[in-house]
Every structure is written in C-alpha cells, then in structure tokens.
C-alpha positions in Angstrom: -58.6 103.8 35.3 -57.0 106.6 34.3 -55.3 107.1 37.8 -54.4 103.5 37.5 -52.2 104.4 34.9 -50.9 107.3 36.3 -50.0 105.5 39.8 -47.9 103.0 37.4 -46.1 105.4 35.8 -45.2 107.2 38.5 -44.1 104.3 40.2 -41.8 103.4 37.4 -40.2 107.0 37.6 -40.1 106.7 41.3 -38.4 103.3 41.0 -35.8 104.7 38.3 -33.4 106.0 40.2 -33.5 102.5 42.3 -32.5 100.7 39.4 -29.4 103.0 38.8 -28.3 102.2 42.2 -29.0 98.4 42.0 -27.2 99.0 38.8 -23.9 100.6 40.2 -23.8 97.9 43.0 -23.7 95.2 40.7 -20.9 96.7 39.0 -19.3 97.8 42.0 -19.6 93.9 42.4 -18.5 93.0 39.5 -15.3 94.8 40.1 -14.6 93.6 43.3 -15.3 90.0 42.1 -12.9 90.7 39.2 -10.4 91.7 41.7 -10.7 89.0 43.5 -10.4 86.6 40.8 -7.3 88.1 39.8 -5.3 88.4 43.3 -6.6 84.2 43.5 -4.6 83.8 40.1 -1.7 86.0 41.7 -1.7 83.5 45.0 -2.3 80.5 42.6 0.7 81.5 40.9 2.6 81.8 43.4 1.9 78.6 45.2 2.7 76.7 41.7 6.2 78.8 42.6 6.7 77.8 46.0 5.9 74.1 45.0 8.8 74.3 42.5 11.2 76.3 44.7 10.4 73.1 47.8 11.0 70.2 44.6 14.2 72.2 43.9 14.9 72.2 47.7 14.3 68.6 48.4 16.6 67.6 45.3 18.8 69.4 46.5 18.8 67.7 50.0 18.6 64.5 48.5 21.9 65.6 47.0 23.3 66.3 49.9 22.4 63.2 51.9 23.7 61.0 48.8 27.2 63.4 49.1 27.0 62.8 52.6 26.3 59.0 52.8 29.2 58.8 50.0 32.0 61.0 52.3 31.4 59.3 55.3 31.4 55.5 53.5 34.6 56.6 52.3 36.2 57.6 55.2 35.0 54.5 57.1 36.9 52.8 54.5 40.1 55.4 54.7 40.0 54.6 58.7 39.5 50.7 58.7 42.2 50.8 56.2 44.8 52.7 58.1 43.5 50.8 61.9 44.2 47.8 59.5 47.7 49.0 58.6 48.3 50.0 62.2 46.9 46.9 63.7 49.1 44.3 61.2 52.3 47.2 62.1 51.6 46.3 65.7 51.1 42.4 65.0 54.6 42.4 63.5 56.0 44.3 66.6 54.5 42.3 68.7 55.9 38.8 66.8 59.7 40.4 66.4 59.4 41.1 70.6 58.5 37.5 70.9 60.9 35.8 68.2 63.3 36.1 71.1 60.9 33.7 73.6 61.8 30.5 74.4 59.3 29.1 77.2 55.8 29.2 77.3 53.8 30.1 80.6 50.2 29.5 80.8 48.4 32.5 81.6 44.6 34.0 81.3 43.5 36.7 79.5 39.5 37.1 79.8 38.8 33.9 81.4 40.8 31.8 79.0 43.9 30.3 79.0 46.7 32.2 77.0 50.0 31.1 76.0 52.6 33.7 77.6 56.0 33.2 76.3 58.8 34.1 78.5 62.3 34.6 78.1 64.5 32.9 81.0 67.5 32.2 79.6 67.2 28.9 81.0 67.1 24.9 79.5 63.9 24.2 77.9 61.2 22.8 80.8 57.5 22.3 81.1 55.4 24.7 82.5 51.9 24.3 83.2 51.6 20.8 81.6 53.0 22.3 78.2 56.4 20.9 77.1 58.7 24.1 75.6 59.2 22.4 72.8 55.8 22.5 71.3 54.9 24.8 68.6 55.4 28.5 69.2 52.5 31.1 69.0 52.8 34.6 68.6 52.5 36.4 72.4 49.3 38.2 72.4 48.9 38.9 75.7 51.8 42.2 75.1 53.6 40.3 78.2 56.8 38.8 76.7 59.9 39.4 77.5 62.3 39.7 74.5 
C-alpha cells in the first residue's frame, strides 16, 4: 500500500506543472475575453454614434425638403402671378386693337365657331347670319384688324 501512496503522490507532482499551465491559459483567456469585451463596448459606442450622427442627417434633410417644397411653392406663385399680370397686359392689348372693329366675321378656332371682328370701313352688314349690330366681343382669335 505503501507504493499506492507513493504512485499518488507522484502523480500529483507530476500533474503540478499541468495545472500551472491550465492555469496561465485560463488567464491568457481571461484577457483575451476582457479584450474583447472592451473593443464590443468601443463598437457599441460607436454605433450609438453613428445612429445619432444618421438622426441628425435625416433632420437635416427633412429640413431641406421642407425649405425646398417652401421655395419652389413660392415661386410657382411669383410665376402664376407675373403670367397672370402678362396674360391680363395682353388681354387689354388685345381689347384696345379691337375697340377699333366694327364687323364681325364668323370664323373657327379649334373646331368652334369664333367671332372675328374686322375692320372694313364699310356700312354695317350681316355676315354669316350675325347682324353687326349685335353685341361686341373682345377678338380672341389675335386676327383683328384695328
């Protein structure tokens, strides 16, 4: 028995250094873990930064698109405004060229019939079934004569 006891001790000793190394890798494990852990908060933290810096980004677009939507609602207003101004200029051209009319000739403009008013210098006569005595209408057609 006595060998017995010998053999265990021995074994023990043998097994020592064994447990040293298991030892030193489980540190050298630890470590590493550690280091891992750390570089995942370092990613982490800067994820949680690039998340802010896109919120920032996308307000800032938002911004944009709102300054954007804004500048071109008022210049569709600044041009219908000044085609408007244009358009009712050109109306009142348009009515002082025909002022001087005094017949009416039936004409067509896009498949329907248009009062053309002509200046003749002649007596008032019917053209086209239309006494020149009825009511006058501005010439839209741009084919007066003044």
């Amino acid at each position: 028995m006595a060998d017995s006891g010998a053999r265990g001790s021995e074994r023990l000793e043998d097994s020592e250094p064994d447990w040293k190394r298991v030892e030193n890798l489980v540190a050298g494990m630890i470590v590493q873990m550690n280091k891992i852990k750390q570089e995942a908060r370092e990613i982490k933290q800067d994820i949680s930064a690039a998340v802010v810096q896109l919120g920032l980004m996308r307000e800032n677009m938002r911004a944009a698109v709102g300054e954007a939507r804004q500048f071109t609602f008022e210049y569709d207003k600044r041009l219908l405004q000044d085609l408007t101004e244009e358009f009712k200029e050109e109306l009142v051209a348009v009515r002082q060229q025909c002022e001087g009319c005094n017949e009416f000739v039936e004409s067509k403009v896009d498949g329907r019939p248009c009062p053309v008013m002509v200046d003749t210098g002649g007596a008032k006569t019917v053209v086209g079934g239309r006494s020149s005595g009825s009511t006058r209408s501005p010439c839209q057609t741009g084919s007066c004569v003044a």
